[in-house]
C-alpha positions in Angstrom: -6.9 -6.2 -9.9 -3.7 -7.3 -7.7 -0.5 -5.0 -8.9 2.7 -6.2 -8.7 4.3 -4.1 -5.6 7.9 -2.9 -6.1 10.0 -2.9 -3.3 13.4 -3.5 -5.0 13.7 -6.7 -2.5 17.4 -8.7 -3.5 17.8 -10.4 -0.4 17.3 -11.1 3.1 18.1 -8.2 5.7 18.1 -5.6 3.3 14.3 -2.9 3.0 12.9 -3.9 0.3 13.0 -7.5 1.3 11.9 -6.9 4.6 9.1 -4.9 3.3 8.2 -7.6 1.1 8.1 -10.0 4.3 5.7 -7.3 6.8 3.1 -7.8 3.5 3.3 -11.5 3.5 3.1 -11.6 7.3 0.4 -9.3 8.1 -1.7 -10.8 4.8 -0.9 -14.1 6.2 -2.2 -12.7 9.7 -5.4 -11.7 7.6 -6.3 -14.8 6.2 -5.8 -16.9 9.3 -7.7 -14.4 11.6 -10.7 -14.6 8.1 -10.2 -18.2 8.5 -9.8 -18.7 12.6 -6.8 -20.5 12.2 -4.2 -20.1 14.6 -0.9 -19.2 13.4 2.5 -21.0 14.6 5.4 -19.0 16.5 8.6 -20.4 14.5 12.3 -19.6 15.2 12.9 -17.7 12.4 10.3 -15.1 13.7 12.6 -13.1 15.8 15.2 -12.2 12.7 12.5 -10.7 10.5 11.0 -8.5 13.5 14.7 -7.2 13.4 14.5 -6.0 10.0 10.8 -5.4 9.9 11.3 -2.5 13.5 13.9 -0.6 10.9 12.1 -0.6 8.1 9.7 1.1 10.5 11.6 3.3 11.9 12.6 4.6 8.7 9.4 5.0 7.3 6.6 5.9 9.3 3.7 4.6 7.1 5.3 1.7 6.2 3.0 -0.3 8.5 0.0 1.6 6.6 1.1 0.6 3.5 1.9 -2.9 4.3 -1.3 -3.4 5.6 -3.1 -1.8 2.5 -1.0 -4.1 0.2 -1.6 -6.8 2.5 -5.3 -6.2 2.8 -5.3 -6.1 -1.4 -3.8 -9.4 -1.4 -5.8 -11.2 1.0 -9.1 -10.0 -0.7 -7.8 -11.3 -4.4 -7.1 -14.8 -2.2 -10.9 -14.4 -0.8 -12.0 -13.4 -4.5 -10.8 -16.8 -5.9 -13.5 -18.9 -3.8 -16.8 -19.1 -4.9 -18.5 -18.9 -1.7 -17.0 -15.3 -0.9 -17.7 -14.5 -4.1 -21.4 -15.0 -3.6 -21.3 -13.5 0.0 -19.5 -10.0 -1.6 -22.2 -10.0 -4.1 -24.8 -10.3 -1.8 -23.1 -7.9 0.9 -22.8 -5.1 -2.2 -26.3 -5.8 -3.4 -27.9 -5.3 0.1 -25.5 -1.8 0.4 -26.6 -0.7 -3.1 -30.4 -1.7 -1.3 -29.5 0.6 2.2 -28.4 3.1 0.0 -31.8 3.6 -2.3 -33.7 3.3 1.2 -31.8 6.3 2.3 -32.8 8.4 -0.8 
């Protein structure tokens, strides 16, 4: 199940918001490297690196974290499609499979 993440974000430029954004980035960064899609460079890219190197700086495993929220999100996104669905099933069955091999 996706959790709500809580990051106190009010607006743009301050941590929490810039938090939020690293998540939406690197999920977004996910799903188009899942999907071979490549991304855009836009304008706007430049002022959110700003605010994305402090939050870093401040908080050494805020990349980790980012990542592992970003990671959640794109796999609830994969979740929704039936095809991955299927594909998940299949992977976990053939795991469960390896695993009674082993034994």
């Amino acid at each position: 199940m996706l959790t709500k993440r809580d990051f106190s974000a009010k607006r743009f430029g301050d941590q929490g918001y810039a938090r939020e954004e690293l998540v939406a980035e690197l999920g977004a960064a996910f799903l188009c490297a899942d999907l071979g899609i490549t991304p855009e460079i836009r304008d706007d890219h430049a002022a959110y690196l700003g605010h994305w190197l402090q939050a870093l700086k401040e908080d050494k495993r805020a990349i980790f974290s980012a990542a592992a929220h970003a990671q959640r999100a794109a796999d609830f996104l994969h979740g929704l499609q039936p095809q991955y669905q299927e594909e998940s099933e299949d992977d976990e069955a053939e795991i469960a499979q390896g695993d009674m091999v082993a034994a």
